[in-house]
C-alpha positions in Angstrom: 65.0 -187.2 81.3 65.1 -191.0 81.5 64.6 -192.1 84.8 67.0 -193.7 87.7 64.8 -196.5 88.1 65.2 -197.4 84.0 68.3 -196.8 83.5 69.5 -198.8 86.7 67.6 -201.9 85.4 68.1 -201.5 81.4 71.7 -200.2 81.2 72.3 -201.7 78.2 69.7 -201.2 76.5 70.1 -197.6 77.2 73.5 -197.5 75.2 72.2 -199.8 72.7 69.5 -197.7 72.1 70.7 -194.4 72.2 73.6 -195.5 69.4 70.6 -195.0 67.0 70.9 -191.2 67.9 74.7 -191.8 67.6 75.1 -191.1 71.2 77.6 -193.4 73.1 76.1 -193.4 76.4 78.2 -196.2 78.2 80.8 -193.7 80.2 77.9 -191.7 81.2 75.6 -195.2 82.1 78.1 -196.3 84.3 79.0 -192.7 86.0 74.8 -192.6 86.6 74.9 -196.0 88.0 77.8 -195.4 90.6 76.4 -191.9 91.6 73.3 -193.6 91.9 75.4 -196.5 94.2 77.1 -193.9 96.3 73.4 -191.4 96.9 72.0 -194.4 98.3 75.3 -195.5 100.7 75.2 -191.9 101.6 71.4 -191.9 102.3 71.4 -195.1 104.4 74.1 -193.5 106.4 72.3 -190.3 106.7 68.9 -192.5 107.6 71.3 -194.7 110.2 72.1 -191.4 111.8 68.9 -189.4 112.2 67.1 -192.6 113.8 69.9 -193.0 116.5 69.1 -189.3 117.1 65.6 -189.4 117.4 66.2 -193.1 119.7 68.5 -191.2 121.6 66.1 -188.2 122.3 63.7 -189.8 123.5 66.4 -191.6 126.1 67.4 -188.1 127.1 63.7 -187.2 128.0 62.8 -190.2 129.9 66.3 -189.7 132.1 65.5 -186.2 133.2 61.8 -187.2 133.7 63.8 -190.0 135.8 65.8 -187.1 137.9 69.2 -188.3 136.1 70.4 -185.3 134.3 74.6 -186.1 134.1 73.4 -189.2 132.0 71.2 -187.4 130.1 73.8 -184.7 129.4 76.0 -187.2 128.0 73.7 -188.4 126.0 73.2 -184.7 124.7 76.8 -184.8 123.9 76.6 -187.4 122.1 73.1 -186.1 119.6 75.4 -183.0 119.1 78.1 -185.3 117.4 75.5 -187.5 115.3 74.1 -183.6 114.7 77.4 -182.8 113.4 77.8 -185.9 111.2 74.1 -185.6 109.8 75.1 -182.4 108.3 78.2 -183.5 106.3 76.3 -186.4 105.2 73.6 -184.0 104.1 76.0 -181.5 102.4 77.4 -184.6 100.6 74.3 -186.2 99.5 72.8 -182.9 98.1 76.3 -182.8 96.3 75.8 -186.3 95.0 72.2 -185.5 94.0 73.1 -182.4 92.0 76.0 -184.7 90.3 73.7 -187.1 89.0 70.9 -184.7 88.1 73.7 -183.0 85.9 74.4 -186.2 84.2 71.0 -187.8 83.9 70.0 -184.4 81.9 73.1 -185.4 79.6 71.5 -188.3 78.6 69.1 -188.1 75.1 65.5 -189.6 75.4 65.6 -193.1 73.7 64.4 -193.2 70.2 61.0 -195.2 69.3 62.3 -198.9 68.1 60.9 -197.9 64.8 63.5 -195.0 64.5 66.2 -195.9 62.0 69.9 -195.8 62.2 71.1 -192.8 60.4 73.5 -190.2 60.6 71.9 -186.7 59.5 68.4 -185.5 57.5 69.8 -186.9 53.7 68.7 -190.7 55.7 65.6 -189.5 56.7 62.7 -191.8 55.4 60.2 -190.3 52.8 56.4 -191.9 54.4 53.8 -190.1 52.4 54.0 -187.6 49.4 50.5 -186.0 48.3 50.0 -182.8 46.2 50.7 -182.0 42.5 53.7 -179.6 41.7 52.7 -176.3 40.1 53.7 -175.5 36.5 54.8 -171.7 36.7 55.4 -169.5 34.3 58.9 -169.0 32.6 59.1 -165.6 34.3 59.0 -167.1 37.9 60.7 -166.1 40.7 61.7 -167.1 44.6 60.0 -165.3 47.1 62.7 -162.5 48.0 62.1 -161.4 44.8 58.1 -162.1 44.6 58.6 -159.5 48.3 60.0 -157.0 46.7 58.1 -157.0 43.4 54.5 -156.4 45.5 56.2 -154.5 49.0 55.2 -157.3 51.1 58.2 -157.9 52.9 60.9 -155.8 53.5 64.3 -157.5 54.5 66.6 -154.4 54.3 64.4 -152.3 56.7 64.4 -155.5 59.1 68.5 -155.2 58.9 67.8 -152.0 59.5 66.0 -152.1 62.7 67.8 -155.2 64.3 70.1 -157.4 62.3 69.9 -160.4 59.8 66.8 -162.7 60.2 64.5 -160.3 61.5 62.0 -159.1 58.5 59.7 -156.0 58.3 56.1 -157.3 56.9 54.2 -154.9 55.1 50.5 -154.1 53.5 49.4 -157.6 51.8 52.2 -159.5 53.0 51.2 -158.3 57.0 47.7 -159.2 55.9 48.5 -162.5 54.5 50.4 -163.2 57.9 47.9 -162.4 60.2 45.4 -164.8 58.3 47.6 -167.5 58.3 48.1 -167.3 61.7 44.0 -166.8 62.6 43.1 -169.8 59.8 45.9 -172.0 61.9 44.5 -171.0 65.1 41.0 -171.3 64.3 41.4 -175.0 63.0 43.1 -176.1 66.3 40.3 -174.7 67.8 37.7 -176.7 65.8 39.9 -179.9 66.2 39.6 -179.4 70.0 42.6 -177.5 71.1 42.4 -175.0 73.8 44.1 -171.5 73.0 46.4 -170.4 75.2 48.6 -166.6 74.6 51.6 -167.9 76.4 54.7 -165.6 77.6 57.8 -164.7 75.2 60.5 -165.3 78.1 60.7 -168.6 80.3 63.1 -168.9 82.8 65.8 -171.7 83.6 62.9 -174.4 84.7 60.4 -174.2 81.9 63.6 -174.0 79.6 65.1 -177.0 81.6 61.8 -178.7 81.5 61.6 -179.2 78.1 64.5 -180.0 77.2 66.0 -177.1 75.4 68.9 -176.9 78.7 71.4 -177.7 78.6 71.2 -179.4 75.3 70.4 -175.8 73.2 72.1 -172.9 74.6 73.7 -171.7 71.8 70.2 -171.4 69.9 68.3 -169.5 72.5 68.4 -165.7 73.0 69.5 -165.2 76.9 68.3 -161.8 79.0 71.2 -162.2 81.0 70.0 -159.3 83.5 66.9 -160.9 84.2 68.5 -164.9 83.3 65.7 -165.4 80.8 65.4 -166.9 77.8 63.3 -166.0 74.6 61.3 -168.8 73.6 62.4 -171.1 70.8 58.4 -172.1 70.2 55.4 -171.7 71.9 56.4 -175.4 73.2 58.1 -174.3 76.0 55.6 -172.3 77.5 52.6 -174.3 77.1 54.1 -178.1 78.3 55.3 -176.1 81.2 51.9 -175.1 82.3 51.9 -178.4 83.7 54.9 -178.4 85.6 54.8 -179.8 89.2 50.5 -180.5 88.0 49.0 -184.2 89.2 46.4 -184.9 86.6 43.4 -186.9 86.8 43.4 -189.2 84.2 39.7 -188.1 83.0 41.6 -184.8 82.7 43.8 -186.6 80.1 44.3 -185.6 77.2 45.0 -181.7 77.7 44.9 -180.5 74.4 46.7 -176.5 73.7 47.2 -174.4 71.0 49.5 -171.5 70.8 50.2 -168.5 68.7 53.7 -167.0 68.9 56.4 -165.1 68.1 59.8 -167.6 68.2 63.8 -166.7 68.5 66.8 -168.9 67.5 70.3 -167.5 67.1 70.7 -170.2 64.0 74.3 -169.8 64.9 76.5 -170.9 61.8 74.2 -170.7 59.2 74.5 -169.8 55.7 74.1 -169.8 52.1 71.2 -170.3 50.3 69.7 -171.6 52.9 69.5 -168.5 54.8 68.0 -166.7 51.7 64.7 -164.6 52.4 62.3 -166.3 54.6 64.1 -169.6 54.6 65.6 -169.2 57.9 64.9 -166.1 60.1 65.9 -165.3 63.7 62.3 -164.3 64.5 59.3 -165.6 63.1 55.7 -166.5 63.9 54.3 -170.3 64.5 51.1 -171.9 66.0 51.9 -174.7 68.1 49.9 -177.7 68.9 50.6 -179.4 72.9 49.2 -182.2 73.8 49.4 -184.1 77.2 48.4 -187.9 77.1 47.9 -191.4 78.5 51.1 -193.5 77.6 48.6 -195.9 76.6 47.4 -193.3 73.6 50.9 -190.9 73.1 51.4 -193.1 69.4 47.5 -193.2 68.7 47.5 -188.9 69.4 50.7 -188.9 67.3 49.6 -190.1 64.0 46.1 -187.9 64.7 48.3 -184.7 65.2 50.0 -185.6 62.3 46.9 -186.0 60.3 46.0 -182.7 61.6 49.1 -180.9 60.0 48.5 -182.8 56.7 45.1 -180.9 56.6 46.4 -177.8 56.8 48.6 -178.2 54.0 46.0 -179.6 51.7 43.3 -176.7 52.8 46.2 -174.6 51.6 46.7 -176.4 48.3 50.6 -177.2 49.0 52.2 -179.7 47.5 53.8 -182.0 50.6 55.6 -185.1 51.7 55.9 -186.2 55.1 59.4 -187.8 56.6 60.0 -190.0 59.3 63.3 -188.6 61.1 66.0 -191.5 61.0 68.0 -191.4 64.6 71.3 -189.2 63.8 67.9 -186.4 63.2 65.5 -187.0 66.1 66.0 -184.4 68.5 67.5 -184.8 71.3 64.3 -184.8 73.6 61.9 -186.7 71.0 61.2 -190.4 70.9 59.8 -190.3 67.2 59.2 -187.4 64.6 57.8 -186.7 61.5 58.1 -183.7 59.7 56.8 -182.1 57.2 58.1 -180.4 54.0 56.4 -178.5 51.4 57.7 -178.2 47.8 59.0 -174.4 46.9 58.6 -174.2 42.7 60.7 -171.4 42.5 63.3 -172.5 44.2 63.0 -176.1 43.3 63.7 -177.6 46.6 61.4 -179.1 49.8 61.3 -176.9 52.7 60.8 -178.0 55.8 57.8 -176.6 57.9 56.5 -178.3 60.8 57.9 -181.4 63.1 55.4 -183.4 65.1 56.9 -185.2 67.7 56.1 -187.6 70.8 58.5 -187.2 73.9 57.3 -190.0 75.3 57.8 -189.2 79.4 61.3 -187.6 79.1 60.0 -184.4 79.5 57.2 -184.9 82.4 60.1 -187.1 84.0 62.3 -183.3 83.9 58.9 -181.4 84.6 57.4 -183.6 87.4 54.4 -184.1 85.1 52.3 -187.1 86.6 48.4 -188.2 86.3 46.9 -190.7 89.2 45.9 -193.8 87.6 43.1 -195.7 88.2 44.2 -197.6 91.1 45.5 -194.2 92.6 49.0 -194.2 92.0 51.2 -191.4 90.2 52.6 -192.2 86.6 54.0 -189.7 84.5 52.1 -188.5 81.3 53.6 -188.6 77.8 53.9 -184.7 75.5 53.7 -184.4 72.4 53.6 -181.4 70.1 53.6 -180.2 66.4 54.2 -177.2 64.6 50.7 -176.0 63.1 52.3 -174.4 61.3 55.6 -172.1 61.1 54.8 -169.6 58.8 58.1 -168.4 57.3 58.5 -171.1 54.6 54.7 -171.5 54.4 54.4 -167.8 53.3 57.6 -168.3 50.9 55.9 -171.2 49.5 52.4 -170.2 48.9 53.9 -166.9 47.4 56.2 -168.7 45.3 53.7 -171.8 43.9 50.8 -169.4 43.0 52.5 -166.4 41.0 51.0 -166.2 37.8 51.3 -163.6 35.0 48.3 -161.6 36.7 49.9 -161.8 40.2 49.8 -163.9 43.3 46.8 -165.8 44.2 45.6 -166.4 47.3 44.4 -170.4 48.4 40.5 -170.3 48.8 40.5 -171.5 52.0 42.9 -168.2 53.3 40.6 -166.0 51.0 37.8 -165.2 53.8 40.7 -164.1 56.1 42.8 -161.9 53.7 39.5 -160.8 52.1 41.6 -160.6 49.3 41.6 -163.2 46.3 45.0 -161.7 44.5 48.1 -159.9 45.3 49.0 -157.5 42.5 
């Protein structure tokens, strides 16, 4: 959430800004500024009021020390009207308050300067490409069928069970899941990263707090009984852990990583892009958090994003890295990258990690500060990554190493499968 303060003194640089994301921010600028006008009318009133009160008071007191009570009763009449009139005012400025909350958490975060115009992911920019493209034989086939061929994955039973989107792992292909998951955990861990096991479910102000309200609802799973929501990523938990937290700044940075289980409705999706593992409704990611120094958010960025290059290269995966042009930046993110990884088979990139800085929009919702050297709160930037999702990793490594003898595994997932070849 972009504060009161900036937005009041760079209004147009707000809109300006926040065109990139082809927003058009001007109706809800100036609505911001003239809540903003009226909350502080309202609380000078308010102010005005409550010190005549307390002035008068103390009056009161001193005339019945003095022995003159019918003056000081009249005076008493007179603190139950300004009693009256503090309350409206009250009621009105907590109205006025919630108003402008509502509209400031309308507003997008403002994308980095270096964020392109664009309008959707086909104006993205391609930064980096590394890895060679597998040659596979003839007889090669996408991952649904690769599933089926060894009983790794079982889609059907999944429908089964619950619905579209919600696969059954099985034998080698559980196996393989579980040591892509420990081999992404474990070199978090190594690179510094604190593991943390967070909750499933968040409520409205770790949901709010991050961003995903109100700008997601359609995406996330609701428990409306208990008004929870399943967790998109492990994101949402973790940055919340410092909600309403002063930091030091020798504390800074806090560096978490999280194993989970994540939900999205991916309403209105179809086609081929829904195909096997391409796009599921649950699926399993480790997530990289980190809270920083403004001064090092962009410095911590390009280091998260080395660490997610790693990864893919330990795993032998051809990828290319992307530099999200605005009409593609998310609507809390300053500046992404994300990552794709080529799928032979299917002979298309696949998307499987973003790594993002969020600036302070999100400590701004979350009342995330550190105390700064000369003792005074700031608010800390967030940043996060996905390291990795697995879904499309899994298709991918499946699909790039079949071979007429069967699938083989990557050397560096071999210790953890304790298997060198599916067959």
């Amino acid at each position: 959430m972009l504060t009161i303060q900036f937005i009041k003194e760079n209004p147009q640089e707000v809109v300006d800004r926040l065109k990139i994301k082809n927003f058009d921010a001007s109706v809800l600028v100036d609505e911001i500024l003239k809540l903003d006008d009226k909350r502080r009318v309202t609380q000078k009133q308010l102010d005005d009021i409550l010190s005549e009160s307390n002035t008068l008071a103390k009056e009161i007191g001193l005339l019945f020390k003095q022995g003159k009570a019918q003056e000081a009763n009249a005076l008493k009449l007179k603190t139950g009207e300004l009693k009256e009139q503090s309350k409206t005012l009250g009621d009105l400025l907590s109205e006025i308050e919630k108003n402008l909350l509502d509209q400031q958490l309308l507003l997008p975060n403002l994308p980095h300067k270096s964020v392109k115009p664009g309008k959707g992911e086909n104006d993205n920019e391609i930064i980096e490409t590394q890895g060679t493209i597998p040659e596979l034989p003839e007889n090669a086939v996408p991952h649904w069928d690769l599933t089926t061929k060894y009983d790794l994955i079982d889609f059907e039973l999944g429908n089964k069970l619950t619905g579209a989107g919600f696969p059954v792992y099985k034998g080698k292909g559980a196996k393989l899941q579980r040591a892509l998951i420990n081999f992404f955990l474990d070199e978090a861990i190594d690179a510094g990263y604190n593991e943390v096991l967070p909750p499933l479910m968040v409520n409205e102000d770790s949901a709010y707090g991050t961003g995903q309200l109100p700008d997601k609802e359609g995406q996330m799973y609701h428990v409306g009984v208990d008004n929870l929501y399943l967790i998109p990523t492990a994101e949402v938990p973790v940055t919340n852990i410092y909600r309403n937290v002063i930091l030091k700044t020798d504390e800074l940075p806090k560096k978490n990583v999280a194993f989970s289980s994540c939900f999205r409705r991916e309403a209105g999706s179809y086609g081929k892009d829904v195909r096997g593992l391409n796009r599921l409704h649950q699926f399993e990611k480790v997530e990289i958090v980190q809270v920083q120094h403004p001064d090092k958010s962009y410095a911590t960025l390009e280091e998260m994003r080395a660490h997610v290059a790693s990864l893919l290269e330990k795993l032998e995966l051809p990828y290319r890295v992307l530099r999200l042009c605005g009409g593609d930046v998310s609507f809390a993110s300053a500046l992404t990258y994300d990552f794709e990884v080529y799928s032979t088979a299917q002979k298309r990139w696949l998307e499987v990690s973003s790594v993002s800085n969020f600036e302070s929009f999100q400590s701004n919702r979350m009342k995330l500060r550190f105390k700064d050297e000369n003792g005074k709160n700031q608010l800390a930037h967030t940043l996060n990554g996905s390291a990795l999702a697995l879904p499309r990793i899994l298709a991918a490594l499946l699909e790039n190493n079949q071979s007429e003898e069967g699938i083989r595994i990557p050397k560096a997932l071999q210790a953890y499968t304790r298997f060198e070849l599916i067959k």
